[in-house]
C-alpha positions as CSV (number, residue, x, y, z in Angstrom):
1,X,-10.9,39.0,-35.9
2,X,-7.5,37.9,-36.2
3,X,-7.6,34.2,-34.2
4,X,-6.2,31.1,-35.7
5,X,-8.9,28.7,-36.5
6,X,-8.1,25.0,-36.1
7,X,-10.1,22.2,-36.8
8,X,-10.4,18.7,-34.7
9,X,-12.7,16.2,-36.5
10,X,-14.4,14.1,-34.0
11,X,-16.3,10.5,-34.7
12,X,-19.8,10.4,-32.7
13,X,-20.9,6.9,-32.2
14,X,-22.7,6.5,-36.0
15,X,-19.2,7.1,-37.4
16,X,-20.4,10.2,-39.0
17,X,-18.1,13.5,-39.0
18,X,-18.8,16.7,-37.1
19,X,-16.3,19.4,-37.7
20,X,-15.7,22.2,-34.9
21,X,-14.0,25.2,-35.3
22,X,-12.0,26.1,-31.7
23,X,-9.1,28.4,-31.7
24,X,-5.4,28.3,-30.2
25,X,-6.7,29.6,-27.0
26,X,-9.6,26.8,-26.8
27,X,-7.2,24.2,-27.9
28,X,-5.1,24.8,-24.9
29,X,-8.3,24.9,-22.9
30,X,-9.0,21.3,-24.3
31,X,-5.8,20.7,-23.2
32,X,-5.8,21.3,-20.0
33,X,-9.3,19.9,-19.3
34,X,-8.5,16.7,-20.9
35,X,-4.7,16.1,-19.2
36,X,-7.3,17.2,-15.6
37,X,-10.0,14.6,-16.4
38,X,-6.6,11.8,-16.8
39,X,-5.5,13.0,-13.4
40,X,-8.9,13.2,-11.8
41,X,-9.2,9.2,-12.2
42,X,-5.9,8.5,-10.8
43,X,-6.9,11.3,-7.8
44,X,-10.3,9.3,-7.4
45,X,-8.8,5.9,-7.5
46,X,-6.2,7.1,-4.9
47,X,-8.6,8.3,-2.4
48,X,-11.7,5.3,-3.3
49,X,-9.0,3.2,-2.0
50,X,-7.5,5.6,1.1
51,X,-11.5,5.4,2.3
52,X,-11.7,1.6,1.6
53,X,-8.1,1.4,3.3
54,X,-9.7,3.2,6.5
55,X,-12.2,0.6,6.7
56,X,-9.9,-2.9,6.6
57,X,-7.5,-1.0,9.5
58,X,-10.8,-0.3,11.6
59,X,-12.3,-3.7,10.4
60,X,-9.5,-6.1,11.0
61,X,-8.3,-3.7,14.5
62,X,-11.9,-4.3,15.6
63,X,-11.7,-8.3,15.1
64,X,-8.2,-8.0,17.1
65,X,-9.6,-6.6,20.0
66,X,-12.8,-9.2,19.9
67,X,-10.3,-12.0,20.0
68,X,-8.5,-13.9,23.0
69,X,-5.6,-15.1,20.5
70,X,-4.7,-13.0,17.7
71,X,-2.0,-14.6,15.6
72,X,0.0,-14.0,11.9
73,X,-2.5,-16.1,10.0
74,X,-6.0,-14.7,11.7
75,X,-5.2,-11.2,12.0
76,X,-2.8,-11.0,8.4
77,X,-5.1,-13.1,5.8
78,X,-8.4,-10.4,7.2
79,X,-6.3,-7.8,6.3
80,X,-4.7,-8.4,3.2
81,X,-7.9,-10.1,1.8
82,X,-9.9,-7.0,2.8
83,X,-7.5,-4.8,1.1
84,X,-7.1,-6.7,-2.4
85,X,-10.8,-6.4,-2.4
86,X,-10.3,-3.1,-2.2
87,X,-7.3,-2.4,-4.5
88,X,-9.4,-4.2,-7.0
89,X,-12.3,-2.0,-7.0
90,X,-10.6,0.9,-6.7
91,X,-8.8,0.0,-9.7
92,X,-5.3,0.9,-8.0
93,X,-2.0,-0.4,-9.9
94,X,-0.7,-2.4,-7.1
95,X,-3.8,-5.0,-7.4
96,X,-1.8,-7.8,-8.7
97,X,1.1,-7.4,-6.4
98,X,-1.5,-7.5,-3.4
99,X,-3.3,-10.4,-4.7
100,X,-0.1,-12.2,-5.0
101,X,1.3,-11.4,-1.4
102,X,-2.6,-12.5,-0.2
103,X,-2.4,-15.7,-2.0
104,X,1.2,-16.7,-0.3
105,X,-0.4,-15.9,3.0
106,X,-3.2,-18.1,2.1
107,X,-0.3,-20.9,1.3
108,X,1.5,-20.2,4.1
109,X,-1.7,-20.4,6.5
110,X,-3.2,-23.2,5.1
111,X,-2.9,-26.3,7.6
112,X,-0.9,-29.0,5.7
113,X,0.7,-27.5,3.3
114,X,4.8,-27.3,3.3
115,X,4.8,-23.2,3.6
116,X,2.5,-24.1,6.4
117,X,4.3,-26.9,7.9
118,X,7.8,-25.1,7.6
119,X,6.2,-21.8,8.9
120,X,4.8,-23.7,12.3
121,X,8.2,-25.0,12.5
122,X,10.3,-21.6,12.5
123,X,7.4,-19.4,13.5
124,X,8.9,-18.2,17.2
125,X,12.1,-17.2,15.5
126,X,10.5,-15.5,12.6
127,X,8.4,-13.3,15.2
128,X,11.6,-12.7,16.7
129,X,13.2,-11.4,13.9
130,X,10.3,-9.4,12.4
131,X,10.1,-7.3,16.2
132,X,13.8,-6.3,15.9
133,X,13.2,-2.8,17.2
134,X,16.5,-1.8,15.7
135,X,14.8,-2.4,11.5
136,X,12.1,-0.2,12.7
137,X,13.9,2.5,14.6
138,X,14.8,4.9,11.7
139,X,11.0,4.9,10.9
140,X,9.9,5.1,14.7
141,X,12.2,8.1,14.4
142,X,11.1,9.7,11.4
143,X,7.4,9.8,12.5
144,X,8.2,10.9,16.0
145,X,6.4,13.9,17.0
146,X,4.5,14.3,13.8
147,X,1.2,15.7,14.5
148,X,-0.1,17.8,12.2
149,X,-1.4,16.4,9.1
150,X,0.9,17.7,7.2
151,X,3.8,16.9,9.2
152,X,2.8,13.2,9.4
153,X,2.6,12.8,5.2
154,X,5.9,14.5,5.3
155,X,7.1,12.5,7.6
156,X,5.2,9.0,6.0
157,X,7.1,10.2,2.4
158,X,10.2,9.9,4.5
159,X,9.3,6.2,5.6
160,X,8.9,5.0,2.3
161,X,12.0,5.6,1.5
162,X,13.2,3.7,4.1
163,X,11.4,0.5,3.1
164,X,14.8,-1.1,1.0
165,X,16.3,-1.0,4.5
166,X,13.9,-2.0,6.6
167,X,13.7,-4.8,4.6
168,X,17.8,-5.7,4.9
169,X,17.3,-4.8,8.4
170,X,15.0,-7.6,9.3
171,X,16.1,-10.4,6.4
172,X,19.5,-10.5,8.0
173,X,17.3,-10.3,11.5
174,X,15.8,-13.3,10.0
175,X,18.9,-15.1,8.9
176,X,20.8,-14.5,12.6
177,X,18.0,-15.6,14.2
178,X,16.7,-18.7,12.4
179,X,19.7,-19.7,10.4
180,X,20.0,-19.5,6.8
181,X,17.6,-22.2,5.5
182,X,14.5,-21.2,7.3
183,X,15.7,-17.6,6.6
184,X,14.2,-18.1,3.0
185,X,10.7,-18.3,4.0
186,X,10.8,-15.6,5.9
187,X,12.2,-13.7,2.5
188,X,10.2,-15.1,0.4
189,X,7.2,-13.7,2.6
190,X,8.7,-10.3,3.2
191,X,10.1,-9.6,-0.5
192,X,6.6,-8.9,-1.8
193,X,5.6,-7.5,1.5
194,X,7.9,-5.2,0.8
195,X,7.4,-4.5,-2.7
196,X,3.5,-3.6,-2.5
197,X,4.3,-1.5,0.3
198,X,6.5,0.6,-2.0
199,X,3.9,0.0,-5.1
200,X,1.4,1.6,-2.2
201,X,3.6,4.6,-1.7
202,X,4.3,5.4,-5.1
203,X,0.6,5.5,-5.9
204,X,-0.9,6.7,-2.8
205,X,1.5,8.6,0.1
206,X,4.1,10.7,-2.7
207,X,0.8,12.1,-4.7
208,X,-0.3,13.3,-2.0
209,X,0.1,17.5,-1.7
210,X,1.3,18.2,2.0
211,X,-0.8,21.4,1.6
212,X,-4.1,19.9,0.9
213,X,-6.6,19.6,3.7
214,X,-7.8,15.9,3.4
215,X,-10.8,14.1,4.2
216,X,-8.9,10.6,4.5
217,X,-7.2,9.9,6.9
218,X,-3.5,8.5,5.8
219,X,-2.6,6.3,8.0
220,X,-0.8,4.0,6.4
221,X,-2.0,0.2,5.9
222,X,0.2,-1.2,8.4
223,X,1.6,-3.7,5.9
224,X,4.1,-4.5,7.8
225,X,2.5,-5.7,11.0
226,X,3.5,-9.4,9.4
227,X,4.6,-12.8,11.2
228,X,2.8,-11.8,14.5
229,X,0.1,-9.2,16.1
230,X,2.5,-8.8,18.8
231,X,4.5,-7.2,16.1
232,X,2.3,-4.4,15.4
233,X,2.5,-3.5,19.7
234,X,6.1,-3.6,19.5
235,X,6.4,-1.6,16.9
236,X,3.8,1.3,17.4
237,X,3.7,2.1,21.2
């Protein structure tokens, strides 16, 4: 029998050898199994936290529509604190970027603090700003008519590459609007925004294969339904 014989000494947990012979053609099998097992745990994270994800939109939308006044602070701290939880026990890269973009909302929602106090203060013009139709309108017309599921993830890897823009788009919104000092808050709140929506889309919407039927629903987090509620109506009729 003419196979080549390798041999891959492995430790079991008394430190003692076993030896095992396997050929080429199992060694490419062990391969292959072992680089599938990797990628199984990043597939599993990915859709633990798309079915945890599902939840906080249907959780927080829920509370919305139970409310009388729905503003930034109620309707944005639910929602991000929901989904750090779940980042975190779905073990998804972005954790610490979402925990850090929770805790400034935190800051910035907290009654006497100076985020707080200079939020208050600015907080019409920042909603202002943050509705500009025109930041939004490239996505708006990306997703336009996307139906199918296959069509919308298409159509939501196309957003995300929009996201540098739409973030432009509404900081020099921000700046017109409110003037260039109490533009920095509204930076400083959007810049990580911004980044853990891209840290989502790297991990969770470009994996995806457009030709798998999925389970999950995709629908994104709505990350950017920031500074108001009224946003989010504005921006997805």
């Amino acid at each position: 029998m003419n196979l080549l014989f390798k041999s891959i000494v492995l430790r079991d947990s008394f430190h003692s050898l076993i030896c095992l012979e396997v050929t080429s053609a199992e060694m490419k099998l062990l391969f292959v199994l072992t680089v599938g097992v990797l990628c199984g745990f990043a597939h599993c994270n990915r859709e633990c936290f798309k079915r945890r994800q599902a939840e906080c939109n249907r959780e927080v939308l829920d509370y919305a529509a139970s409310q009388l006044n729905v503003n930034f602070c109620n309707y944005q701290k639910k929602l991000l604190n929901c989904l750090t939880v779940a980042a975190s026990d779905c073990d998804m890269g972005f954790f610490k970027q979402a925990e850090w973009i929770n805790d400034i909302v935190k800051e910035v929602c907290t009654e006497g603090t100076g985020l707080n106090e200079e939020f208050e203060e600015h907080k019409e013009c920042y909603m202002k700003a943050a509705t500009d139709i025109k930041c939004y309108q490239p996505i708006i017309d990306i997703m336009k008519n996307k139906e199918t599921p296959k069509d919308i993830l298409r159509g939501q890897k196309e957003a995300c590459k929009q996201l540098s823009s739409l973030s432009d788009c509404l900081s020099k919104s921000a700046e017109k609007t409110c003037g260039l000092m109490p533009s920095l808050l509204f930076d400083f709140i959007l810049a990580p925004l911004v980044d853990l929506h891209k840290d989502y889309c790297e991990e969770v919407i470009f994996p995806e294969n457009e030709n798998l039927k999925r389970s999950v629903s995709l629908r994104g987090a709505e990350l950017f339904r920031a500074f108001s509620y009224d946003t989010v109506k504005c921006v997805t009729k």
